[in-house]
BAFI-142259 format. One record per residue: x, y, z of N, C-alpha, C in turn. Coordinates in steps of 0.1 Angstrom, whole numbers, padded with zeros to 4 digits, always signed. Each point is the difference from the previous one (the first is absolute). Layout:
% residues N
XYZXYZXYZ
...
% end
This chain:
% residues 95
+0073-0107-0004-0006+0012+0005-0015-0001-0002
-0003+0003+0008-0018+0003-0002-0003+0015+0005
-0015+0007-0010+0000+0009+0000-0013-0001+0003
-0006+0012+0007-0016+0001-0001+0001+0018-0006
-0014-0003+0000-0003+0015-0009-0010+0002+0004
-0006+0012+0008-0014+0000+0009-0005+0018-0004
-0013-0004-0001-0007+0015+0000-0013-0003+0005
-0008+0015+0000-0008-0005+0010-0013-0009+0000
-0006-0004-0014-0009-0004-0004+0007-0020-0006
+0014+0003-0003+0005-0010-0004-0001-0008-0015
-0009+0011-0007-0004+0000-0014+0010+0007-0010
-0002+0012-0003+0002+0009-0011+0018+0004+0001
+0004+0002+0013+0009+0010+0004+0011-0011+0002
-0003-0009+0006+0009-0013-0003+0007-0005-0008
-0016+0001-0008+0007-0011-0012+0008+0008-0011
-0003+0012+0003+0009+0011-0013+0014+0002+0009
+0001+0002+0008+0016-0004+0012+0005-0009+0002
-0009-0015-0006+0009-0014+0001+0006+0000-0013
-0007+0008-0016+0001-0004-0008+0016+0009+0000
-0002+0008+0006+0013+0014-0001+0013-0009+0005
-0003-0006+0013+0010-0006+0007+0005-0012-0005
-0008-0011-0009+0008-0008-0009+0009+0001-0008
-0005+0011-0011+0005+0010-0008+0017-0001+0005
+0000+0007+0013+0010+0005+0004+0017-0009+0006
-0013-0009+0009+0006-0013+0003+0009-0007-0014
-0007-0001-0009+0008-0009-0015+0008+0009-0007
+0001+0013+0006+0010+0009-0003+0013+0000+0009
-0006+0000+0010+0015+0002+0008+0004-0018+0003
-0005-0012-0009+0003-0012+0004-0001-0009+0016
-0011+0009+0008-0002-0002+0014-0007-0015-0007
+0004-0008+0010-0008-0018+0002-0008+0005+0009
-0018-0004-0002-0008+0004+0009-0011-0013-0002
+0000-0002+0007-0013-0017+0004-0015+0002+0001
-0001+0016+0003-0015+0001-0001+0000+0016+0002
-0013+0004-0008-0002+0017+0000-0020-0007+0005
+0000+0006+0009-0015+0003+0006-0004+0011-0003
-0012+0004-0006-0011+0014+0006-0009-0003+0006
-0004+0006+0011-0013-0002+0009-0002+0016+0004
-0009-0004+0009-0002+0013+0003+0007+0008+0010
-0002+0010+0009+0004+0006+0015+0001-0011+0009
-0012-0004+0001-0008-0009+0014+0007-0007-0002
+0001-0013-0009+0005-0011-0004+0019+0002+0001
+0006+0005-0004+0011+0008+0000+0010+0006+0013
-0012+0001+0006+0007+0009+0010+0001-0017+0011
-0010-0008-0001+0004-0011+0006+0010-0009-0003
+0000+0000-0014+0009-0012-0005+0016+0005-0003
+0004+0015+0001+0007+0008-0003+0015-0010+0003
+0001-0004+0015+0010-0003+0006+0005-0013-0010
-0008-0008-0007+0005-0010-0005+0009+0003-0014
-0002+0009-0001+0008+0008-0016+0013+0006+0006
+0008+0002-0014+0007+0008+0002+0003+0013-0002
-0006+0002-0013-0004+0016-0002-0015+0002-0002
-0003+0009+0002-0015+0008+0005-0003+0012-0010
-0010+0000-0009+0001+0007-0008-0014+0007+0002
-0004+0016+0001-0013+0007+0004+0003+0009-0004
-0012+0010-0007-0002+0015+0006+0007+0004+0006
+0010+0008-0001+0007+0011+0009-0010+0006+0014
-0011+0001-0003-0005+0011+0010-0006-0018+0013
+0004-0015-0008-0002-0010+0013+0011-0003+0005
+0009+0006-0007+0012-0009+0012+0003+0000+0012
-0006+0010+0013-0004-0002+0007-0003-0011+0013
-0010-0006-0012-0008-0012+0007+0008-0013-0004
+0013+0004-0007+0009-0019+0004+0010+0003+0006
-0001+0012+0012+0008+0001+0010+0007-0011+0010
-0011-0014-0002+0003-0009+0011+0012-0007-0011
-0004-0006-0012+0005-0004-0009+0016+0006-0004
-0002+0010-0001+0015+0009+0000+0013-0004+0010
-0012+0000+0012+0010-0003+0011+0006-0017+0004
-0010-0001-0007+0009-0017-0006+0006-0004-0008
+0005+0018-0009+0011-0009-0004-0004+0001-0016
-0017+0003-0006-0002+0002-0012+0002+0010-0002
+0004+0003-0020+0000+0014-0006-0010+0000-0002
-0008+0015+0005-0009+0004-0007-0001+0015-0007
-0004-0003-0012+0002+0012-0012-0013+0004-0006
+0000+0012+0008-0011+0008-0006+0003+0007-0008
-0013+0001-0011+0001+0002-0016-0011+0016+0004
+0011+0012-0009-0006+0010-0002-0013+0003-0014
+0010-0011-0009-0010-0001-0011-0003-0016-0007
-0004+0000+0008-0005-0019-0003+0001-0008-0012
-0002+0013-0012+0009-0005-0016+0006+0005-0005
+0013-0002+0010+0011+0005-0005+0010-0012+0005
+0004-0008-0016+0007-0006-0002+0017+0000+0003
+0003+0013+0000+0012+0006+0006+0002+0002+0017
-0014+0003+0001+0002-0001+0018+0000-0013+0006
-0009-0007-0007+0004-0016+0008+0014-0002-0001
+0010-0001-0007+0011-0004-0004+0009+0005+0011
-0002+0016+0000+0007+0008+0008-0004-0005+0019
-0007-0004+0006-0007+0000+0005+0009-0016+0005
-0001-0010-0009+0006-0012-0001+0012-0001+0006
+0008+0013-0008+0018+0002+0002+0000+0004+0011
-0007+0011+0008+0000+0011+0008+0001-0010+0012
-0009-0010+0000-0002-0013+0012+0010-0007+0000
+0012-0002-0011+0007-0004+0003-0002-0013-0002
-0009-0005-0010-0002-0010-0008+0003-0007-0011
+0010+0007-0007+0011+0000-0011+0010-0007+0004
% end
């Protein structure tokens, strides 16, 4: 599985949501090949190559094209919350 993790600057908001989503992944024993953070821009292009999509709740939105191919994407209400990624994981049906 590969994951990206995108916010809008591709800095701060990522990297505290990639660190959430590892976290979570070695909890629930998901095999995953790669976790990306980038930004929106970056993200919203490369989106389709992943398989789950991880952003800001208020961008999910914008991986509408991505969705429709078929990726999960999971928008985070509170970006460190170690419990939401997990939930969020299950909820996709990634368990």
């Amino acid at each position: 599985m590969r994951i990206l993790v995108a916010c809008a600057n591709g800095a701060g908001t990522s990297l505290m949501m990639k660190m959430r989503v590892e976290k979570a992944v070695k909890e629930l024993n998901i095999a995953v090949r790669e976790i990306h953070h980038c930004s929106l821009s970056e993200g919203k292009s490369a989106a389709s190559q992943y398989d789950v999509v991880f952003c800001p709740l208020n961008f999910v939105s914008m991986f509408d094209d991505a969705s429709k191919k078929g990726v999960h994407i999971c928008g985070m209400k509170n970006v460190l919350s170690d419990k939401e990624a997990k939930e969020l994981l299950i909820n996709a049906g990634l368990v």
